[in-house]
C-alpha positions in Angstrom: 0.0 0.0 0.0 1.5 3.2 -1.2 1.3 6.4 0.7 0.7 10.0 -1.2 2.7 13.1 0.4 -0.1 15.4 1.9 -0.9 18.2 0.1 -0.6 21.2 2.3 -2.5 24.2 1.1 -1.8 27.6 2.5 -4.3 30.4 2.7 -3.5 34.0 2.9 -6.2 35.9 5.0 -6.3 39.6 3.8 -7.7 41.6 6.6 -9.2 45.4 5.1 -8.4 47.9 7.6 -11.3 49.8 8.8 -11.5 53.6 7.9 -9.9 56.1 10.0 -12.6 58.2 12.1 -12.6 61.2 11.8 -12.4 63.5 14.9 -14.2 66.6 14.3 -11.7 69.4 14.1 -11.6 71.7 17.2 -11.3 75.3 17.1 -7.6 76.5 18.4 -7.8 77.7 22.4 -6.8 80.5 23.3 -4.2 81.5 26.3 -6.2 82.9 28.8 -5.1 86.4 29.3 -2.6 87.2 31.7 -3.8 88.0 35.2 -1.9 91.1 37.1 -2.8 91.7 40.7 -3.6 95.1 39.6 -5.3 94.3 36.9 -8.3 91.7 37.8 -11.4 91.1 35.1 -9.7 94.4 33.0 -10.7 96.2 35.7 -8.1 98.1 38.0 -9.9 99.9 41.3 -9.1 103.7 41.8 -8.3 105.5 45.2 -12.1 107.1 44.9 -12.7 102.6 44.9 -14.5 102.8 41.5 -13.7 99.9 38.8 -11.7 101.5 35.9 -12.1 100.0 32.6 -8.6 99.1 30.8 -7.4 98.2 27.6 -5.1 95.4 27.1 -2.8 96.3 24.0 -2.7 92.5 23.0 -6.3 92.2 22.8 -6.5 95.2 20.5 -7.0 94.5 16.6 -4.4 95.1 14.4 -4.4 96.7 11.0 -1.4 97.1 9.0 -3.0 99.8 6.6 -5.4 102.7 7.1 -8.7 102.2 4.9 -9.2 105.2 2.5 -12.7 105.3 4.6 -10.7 105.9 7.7 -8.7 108.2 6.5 -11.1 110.2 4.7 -13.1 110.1 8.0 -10.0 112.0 9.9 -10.3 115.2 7.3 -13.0 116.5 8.1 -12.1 116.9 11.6 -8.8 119.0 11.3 -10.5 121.0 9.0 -12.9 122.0 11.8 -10.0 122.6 14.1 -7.5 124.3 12.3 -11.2 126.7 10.7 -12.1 127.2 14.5 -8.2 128.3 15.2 -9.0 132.4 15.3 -11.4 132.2 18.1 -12.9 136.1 18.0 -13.8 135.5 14.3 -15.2 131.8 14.5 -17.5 134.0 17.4 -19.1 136.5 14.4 -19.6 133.5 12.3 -22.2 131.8 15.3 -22.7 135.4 15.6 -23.9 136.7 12.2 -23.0 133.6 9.9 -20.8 133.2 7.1 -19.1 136.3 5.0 -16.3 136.7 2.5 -13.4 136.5 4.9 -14.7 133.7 6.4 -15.1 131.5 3.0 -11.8 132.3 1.8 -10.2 130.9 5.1 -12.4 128.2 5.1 -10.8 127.4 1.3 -7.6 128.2 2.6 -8.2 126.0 5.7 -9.5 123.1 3.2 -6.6 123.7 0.7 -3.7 123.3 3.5 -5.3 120.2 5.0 -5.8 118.7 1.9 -2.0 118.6 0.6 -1.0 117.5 4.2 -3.7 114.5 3.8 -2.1 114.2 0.3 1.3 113.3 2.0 0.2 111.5 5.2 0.8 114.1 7.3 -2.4 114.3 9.2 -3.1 112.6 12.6 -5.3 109.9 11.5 -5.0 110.3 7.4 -1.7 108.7 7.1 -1.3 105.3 5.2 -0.6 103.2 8.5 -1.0 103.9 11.5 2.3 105.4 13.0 1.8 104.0 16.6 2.1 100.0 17.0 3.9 99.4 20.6 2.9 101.6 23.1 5.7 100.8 25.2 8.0 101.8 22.1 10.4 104.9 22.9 9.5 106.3 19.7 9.4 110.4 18.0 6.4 111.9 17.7 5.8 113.6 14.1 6.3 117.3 14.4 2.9 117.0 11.7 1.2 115.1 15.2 2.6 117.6 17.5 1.3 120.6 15.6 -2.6 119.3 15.2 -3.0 117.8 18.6 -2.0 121.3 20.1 -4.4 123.6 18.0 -6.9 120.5 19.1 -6.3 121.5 23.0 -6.4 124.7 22.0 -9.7 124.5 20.8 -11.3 122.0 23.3 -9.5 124.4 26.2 -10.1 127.6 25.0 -13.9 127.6 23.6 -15.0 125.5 27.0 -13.0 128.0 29.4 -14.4 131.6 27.8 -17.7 130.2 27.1 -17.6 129.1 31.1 -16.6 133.2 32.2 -18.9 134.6 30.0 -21.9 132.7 31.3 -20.3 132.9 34.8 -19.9 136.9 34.3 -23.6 137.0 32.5 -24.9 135.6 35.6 -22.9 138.2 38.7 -23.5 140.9 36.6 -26.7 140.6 34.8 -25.4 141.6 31.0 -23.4 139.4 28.3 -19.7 140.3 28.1 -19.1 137.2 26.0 -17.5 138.9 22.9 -15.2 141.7 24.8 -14.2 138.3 26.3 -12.7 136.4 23.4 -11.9 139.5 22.0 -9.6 139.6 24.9 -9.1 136.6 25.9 -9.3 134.2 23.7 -5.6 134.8 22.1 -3.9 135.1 25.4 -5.2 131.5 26.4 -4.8 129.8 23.2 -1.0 131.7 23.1 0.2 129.8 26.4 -1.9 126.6 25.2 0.4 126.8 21.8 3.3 127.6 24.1 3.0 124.4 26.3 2.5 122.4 23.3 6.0 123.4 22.0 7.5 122.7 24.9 6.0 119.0 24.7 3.8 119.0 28.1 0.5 118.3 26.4 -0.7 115.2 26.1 0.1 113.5 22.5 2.2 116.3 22.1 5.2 115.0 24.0 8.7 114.2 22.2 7.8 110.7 22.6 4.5 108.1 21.9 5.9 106.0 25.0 3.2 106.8 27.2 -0.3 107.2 24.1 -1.8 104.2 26.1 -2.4 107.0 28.9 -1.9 110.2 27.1 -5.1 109.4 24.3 -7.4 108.7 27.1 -7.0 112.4 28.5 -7.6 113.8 24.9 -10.5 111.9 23.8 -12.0 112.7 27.6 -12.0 115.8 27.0 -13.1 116.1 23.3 -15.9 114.3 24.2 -16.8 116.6 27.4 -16.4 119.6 24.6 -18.1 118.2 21.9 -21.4 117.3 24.5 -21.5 120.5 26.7 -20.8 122.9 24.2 -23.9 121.9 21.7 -26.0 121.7 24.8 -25.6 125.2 25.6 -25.6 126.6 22.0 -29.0 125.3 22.1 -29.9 126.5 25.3 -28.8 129.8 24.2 -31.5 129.9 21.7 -34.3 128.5 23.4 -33.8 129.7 26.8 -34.2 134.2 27.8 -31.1 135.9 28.8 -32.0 136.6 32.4 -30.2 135.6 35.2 -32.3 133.0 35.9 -32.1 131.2 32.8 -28.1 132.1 32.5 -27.8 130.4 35.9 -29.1 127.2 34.8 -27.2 127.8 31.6 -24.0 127.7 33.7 -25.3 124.7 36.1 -25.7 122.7 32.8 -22.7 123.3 30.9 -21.0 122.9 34.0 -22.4 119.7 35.1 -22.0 118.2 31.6 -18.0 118.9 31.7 -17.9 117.2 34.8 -20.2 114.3 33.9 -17.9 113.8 30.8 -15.0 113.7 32.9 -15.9 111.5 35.4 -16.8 109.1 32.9 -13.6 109.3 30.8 -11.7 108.8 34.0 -13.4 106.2 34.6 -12.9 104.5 30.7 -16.6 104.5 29.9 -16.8 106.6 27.1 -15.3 105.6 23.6 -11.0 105.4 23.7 -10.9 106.7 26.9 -9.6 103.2 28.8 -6.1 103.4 29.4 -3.9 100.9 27.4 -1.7 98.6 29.5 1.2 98.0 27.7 1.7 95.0 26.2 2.7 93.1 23.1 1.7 95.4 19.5 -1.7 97.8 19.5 -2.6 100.7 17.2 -3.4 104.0 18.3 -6.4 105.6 16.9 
């Protein structure tokens, strides 16, 4: 009896591998902020013990270029300041309107703006914005120097005459208010000019080391100017000059400033929270 060799078959088992699953993608996370001891929740207490609302320069958005809508925004408004410059005259104009004179500074005023918005050369108008780090020793623009002075000039000068002439109006019983910026209002803005040459304005200064601070203290008191004074241009035509009526004249203008200022110093108003220095911010 004979005996075959045993076949031996093999097999090959092919396993398929299963599809990878897919996780769903998560969003990237974010570092939480750095917490300061003096700076808890952006909110720093002040010696009155009122929260003040801060501004963290690395949570601020960054723009590389200055849209033409932004920039074309900014000209309008150092046309009004640099038209407003020779107080006693802007007075006739609320006084008696426009006139010849008037137009052909106003073209003038329009002209010189215009070139210096050509070149970049206006606070806000330029191609980028010129302040990044606000912890950056840098120069401040002569161009930035010169506008942000008329600016205090105007917001100091207009607030502080329009204040004695209601404040004389009501001691006295009559309206002195256009022997007073006749008289005054040159004086004032002269020593406002002066102080902005010697840098000790704010935004004015040799340096943009401390704009996180320095803008807060400009746009407070633009805003307190730019509230208060329509306020009482419309009170002044509504209201009678008597005594009376100038007293609550003075009480509101008065009371507006001082509402405006508490709440810039307190950072509730638009650009008035002070920027803590940090990584790169832009200055508006």
């Amino acid at each position: 009896m004979s005996t075959s060799p045993k076949r031996s078959s093999s097999f090959t088992i092919r396993v398929r591998p299963e599809p990878a699953v897919r996780r769903p993608r998560q969003p990237p996370r974010s570092l939480p902020l750095p917490r300061h001891p003096l700076l808890p929740n952006r909110r720093r207490p002040n010696q009155l013990g009122n929260s003040l609302r801060i501004e963290l320069a690395s949570g601020r958005k960054l723009r590389d270029r200055n849209k033409p809508a932004y920039r074309l925004a900014h000209w309008p408004i150092w046309i009004f300041v640099f038209f407003l410059a020779p107080g006693p005259s802007t007075f006739d104009l609320f006084e008696r309107g426009f006139d010849q004179r008037k137009l052909i500074w106003l073209g003038l005023v329009i002209l010189g703006t215009g070139l210096a918005a050509l070149r970049g050369r206006l606070p806000g108008v330029e191609p980028r914005p010129y302040i990044i780090r606000f912890v950056e020793d840098k120069p401040n623009p002569l161009y930035r120097r010169i506008c942000y002075t008329f600016a205090w000039s105007i917001v100091i000068t207009f607030a502080v005459l329009n204040f004695a002439g209601l404040a004389v109006a009501v001691a006295t019983g009559a309206w002195r208010l256009k022997q007073i910026y006749e008289y005054g209002y040159f004086p004032l803005a002269i020593l406002i000019w002066a102080l902005g040459a010697m840098g000790l304005l704010p935004r004015v200064k040799a340096s943009t080391k401390g704009e996180g601070h320095e803008r807060r203290y400009f746009y407070g008191a633009v805003w307190a100017s730019c509230i208060a004074q329509p306020v009482l241009g419309i009170m002044w035509k509504l209201m009678p000059h008597t005594r009376g009526a100038d007293a609550a004249k003075l009480v509101v203008f008065t009371g507006l400033l001082a509402f405006c200022g508490i709440l810039a110093r307190r950072g509730l108003l638009p650009r008035t929270r002070p920027i803590v220095p940090g990584e790169l911010a832009i200055s508006d």
